[in-house]
N, C-alpha and C positions, 0 to 999 in steps of 0.2 A: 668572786666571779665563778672557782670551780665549783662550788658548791651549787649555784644557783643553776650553771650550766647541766648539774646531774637532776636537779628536781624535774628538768624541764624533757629530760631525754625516755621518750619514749617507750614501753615498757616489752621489751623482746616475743618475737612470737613465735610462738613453737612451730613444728611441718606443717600442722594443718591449718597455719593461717591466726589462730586466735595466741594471745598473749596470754605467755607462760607465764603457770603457778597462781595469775588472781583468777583465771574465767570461773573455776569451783566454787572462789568465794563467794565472786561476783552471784553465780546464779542460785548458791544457797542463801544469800544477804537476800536475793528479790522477792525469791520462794518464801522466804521467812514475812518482811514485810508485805507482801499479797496475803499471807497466811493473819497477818496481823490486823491488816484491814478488812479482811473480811469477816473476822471476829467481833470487832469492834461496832462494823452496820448491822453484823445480825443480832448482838447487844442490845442496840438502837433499838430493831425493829420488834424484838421476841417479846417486850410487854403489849404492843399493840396485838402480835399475834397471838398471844395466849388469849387475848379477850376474845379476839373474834373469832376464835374456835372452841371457846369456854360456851360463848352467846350465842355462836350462829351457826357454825359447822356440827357441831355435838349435839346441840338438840337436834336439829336437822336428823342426824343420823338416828340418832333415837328416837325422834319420833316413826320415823320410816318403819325400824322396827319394833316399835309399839301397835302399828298399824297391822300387821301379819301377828297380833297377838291377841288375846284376850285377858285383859285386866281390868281388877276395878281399883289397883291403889294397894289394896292390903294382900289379898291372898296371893299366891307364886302365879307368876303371869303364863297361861297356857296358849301351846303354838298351834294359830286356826289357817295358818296360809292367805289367801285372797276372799277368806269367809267375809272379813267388815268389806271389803269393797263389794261383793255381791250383794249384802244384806242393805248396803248402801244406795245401790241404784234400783231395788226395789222398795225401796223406804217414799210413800209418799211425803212425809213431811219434808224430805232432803230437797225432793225436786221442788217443793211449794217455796222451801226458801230460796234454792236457784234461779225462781220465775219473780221472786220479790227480789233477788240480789238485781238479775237483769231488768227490771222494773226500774229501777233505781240507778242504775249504767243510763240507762237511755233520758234518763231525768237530768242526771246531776252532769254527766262529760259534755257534751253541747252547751249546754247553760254556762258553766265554769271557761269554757274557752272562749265561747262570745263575749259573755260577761268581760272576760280579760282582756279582752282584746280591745272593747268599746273602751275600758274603762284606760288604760296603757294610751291609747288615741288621744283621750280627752284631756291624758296628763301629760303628754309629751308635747309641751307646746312653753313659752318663753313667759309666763304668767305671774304676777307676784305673788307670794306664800306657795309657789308650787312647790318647796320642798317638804311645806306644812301637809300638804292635800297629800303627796306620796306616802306621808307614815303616815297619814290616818287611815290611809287604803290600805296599807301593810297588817297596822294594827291587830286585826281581829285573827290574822294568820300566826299569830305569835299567843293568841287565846287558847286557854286548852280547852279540847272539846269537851270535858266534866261544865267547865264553867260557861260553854256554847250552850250546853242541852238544857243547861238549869234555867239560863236567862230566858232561853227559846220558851222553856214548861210556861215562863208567866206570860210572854209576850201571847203565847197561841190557849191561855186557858180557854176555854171554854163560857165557864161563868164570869170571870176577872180579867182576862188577859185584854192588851191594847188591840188586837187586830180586831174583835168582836166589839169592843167598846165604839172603832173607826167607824166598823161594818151599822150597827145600831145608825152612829148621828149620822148613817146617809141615808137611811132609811131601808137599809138591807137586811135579811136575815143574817142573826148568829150562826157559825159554822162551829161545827163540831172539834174541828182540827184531829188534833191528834190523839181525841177518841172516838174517831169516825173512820172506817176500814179504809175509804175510797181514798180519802185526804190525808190520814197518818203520813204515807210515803212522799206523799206531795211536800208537806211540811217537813222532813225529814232533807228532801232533797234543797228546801230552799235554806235549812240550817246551814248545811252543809257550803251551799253556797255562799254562805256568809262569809266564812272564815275560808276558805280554798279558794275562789276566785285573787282575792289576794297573792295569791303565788302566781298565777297565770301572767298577772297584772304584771308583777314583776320581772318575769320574764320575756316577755312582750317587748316593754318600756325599754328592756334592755336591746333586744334584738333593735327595738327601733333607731336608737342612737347609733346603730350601725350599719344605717341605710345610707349609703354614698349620697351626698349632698351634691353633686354634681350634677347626680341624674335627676333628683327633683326638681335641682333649674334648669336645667336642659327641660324637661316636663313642661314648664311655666312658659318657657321661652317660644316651647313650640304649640301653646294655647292650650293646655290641656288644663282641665278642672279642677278641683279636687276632687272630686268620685274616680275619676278617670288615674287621676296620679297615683290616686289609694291601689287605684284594681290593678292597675299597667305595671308599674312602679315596685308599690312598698310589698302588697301583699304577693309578689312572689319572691322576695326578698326573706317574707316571713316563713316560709312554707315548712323549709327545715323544724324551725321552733312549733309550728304548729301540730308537726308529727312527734316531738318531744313532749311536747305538754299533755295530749290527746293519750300519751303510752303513759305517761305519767299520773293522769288522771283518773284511768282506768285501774289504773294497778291499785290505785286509792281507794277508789269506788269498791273496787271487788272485799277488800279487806274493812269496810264499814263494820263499824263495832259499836264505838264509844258512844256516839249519839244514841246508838238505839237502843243501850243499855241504861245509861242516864235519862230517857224520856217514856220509853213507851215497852221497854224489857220485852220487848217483840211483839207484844199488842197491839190493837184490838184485835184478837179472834187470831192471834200469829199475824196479822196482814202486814208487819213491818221485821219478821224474822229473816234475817238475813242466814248465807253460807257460815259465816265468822260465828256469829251470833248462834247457832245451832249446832258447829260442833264446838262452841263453849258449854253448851245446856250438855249434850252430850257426855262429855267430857268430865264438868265440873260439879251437876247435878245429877245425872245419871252416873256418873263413875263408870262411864265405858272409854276408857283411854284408848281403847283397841281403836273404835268407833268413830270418835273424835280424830285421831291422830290420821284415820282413814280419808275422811273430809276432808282436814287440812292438808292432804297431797292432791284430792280431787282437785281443791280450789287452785294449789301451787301450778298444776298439770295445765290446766285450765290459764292460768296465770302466761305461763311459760309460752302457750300456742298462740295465743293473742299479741304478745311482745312479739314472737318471731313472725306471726303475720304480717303484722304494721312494720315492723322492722323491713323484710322482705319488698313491700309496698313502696316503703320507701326509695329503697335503691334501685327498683325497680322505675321510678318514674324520678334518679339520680340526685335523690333529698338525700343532702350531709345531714341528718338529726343528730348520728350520734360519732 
């Protein structure tokens, strides 16, 4: 009993309160394990972050100062200051592809959000096989664009493809498609929408399931429609996700590449050369890294004002998007 009586007895404390001879260990034991845990997550984290400053930060920075340079790749890179960005915004090709980049903004983001939204509606509903109709809509979003642009080449040929075969047995002219100026970007924007609508869909269908079901019967109960329930109702329910999609869409938009390099490599006459698409030529067939690397901060700059606009917008009229 003495022995158990002294384990139990309280450990003395000095003048100032704290208890003599362990508080130093105590506070070097803590110091040691915080020291050892924080070791241990930064462990954790240090392979994720070497990538993404291997992939995303470093280039980044390099390209910035590639842009303030003249290079072609091989000889020693010479410093021109803000020379490619001048030479830039007198470059009529640059602005031709800016006015086909925004040709194609105003095509493909309205289209992909309605699209999604129609299509999220149609599928949010208590249907048999609806979870078959979800991943057939998903499908074509999980398609790479190499394999989008190549189907697209046959479906819009000109001589062979299905749409002009359609066009024919209704007695309409063959269209050109995507070797006719006017139509290229048209057909470029409906590719596009093949496969990206998809994503909208999805997150749509998502927001939808998290429309309070109370207020819908409450809707019913007090006569209201369905047009009425959509507009009153859900669609400002949606409004957040709709400022999400619309920033996300655009971000997409602007950075167009793959299709236009898989179908029409910026023809007919450039009418499908986009920002992307021009400082690649720039860059990779011209050998002006200086050039290219310029463009790609226009575009990023460019990028950056538009997200903070809509952003702004947002909370401005107190949409959670993000």
């Amino acid at each position: 009993m003495a022995t158990i009586t002294e384990t139990r007895e309280a450990p003395r404390a000095d003048a100032g309160g704290s208890p003599r001879g362990s508080a130093p260990d105590t506070r070097a034991g803590a110091r040691k394990r915080r020291g050892l845990a924080d070791f241990t997550g930064w462990a954790f984290v240090a392979p994720a972050m070497v990538i993404i400053l291997g992939l995303s930060i470093f280039p980044a920075v390099w390209a910035f100062v590639l842009s303030l340079q003249k290079w072609n790749g091989f000889a020693p890179p010479k410093w021109v200051g803000g020379n490619n960005y001048g030479k830039l915004l007198s470059d009529e090709e640059f602005w031709a592809a800016v006015s086909h980049t925004g040709l194609f903004v105003l095509l493909f983001v309205p289209a992909s959000v309605l699209l999604g939204l129609f299509l999220a509606v149609a599928l949010n509903r208590d249907i048999p096989l609806i979870g078959l109709y979800r991943t057939a809509i998903f499908v074509p979003f999980v398609a790479s664009a190499a394999a989008t642009g190549i189907l697209s080449t046959y479906l819009f040929s000109p001589q062979f493809g299905l749409a002009n075969n359609v066009l024919r047995s209704l007695g309409l002219p063959a269209q050109g498609w995507l070797e006719d100026p006017n139509q290229a970007m048209i057909v470029i924007a409906i590719m596009s929408l093949w496969g990206q609508a998809a994503f909208t869909t999805v997150i749509y269908l998502a927001a939808l399931q998290d429309v309070p079901g109370d207020l819908l019967e409450a809707a019913r109960i007090d006569g209201a429609n369905r047009w009425q329930t959509f507009w009153r109702i859900v669609w400002p329910q949606l409004s957040p996700v709709t400022v999400f999609v619309t920033i996300w869409q655009v971000i997409g938009a602007l950075q167009l590449f793959d299709l236009v390099y898989t179908t029409t490599r910026g023809g007919p006459l450039d009418s499908t050369k986009t920002i992307v698409y021009y400082l690649w030529e720039k860059a990779f067939k011209a050998l002006d890294f200086g050039g290219g690397s310029a463009a790609a901060y226009v575009l990023f700059f460019v990028t950056l004002l538009i997200t903070i606009g809509m952003v702004l917008y947002a909370r401005s009229r107190k949409l959670e998007a993000f």
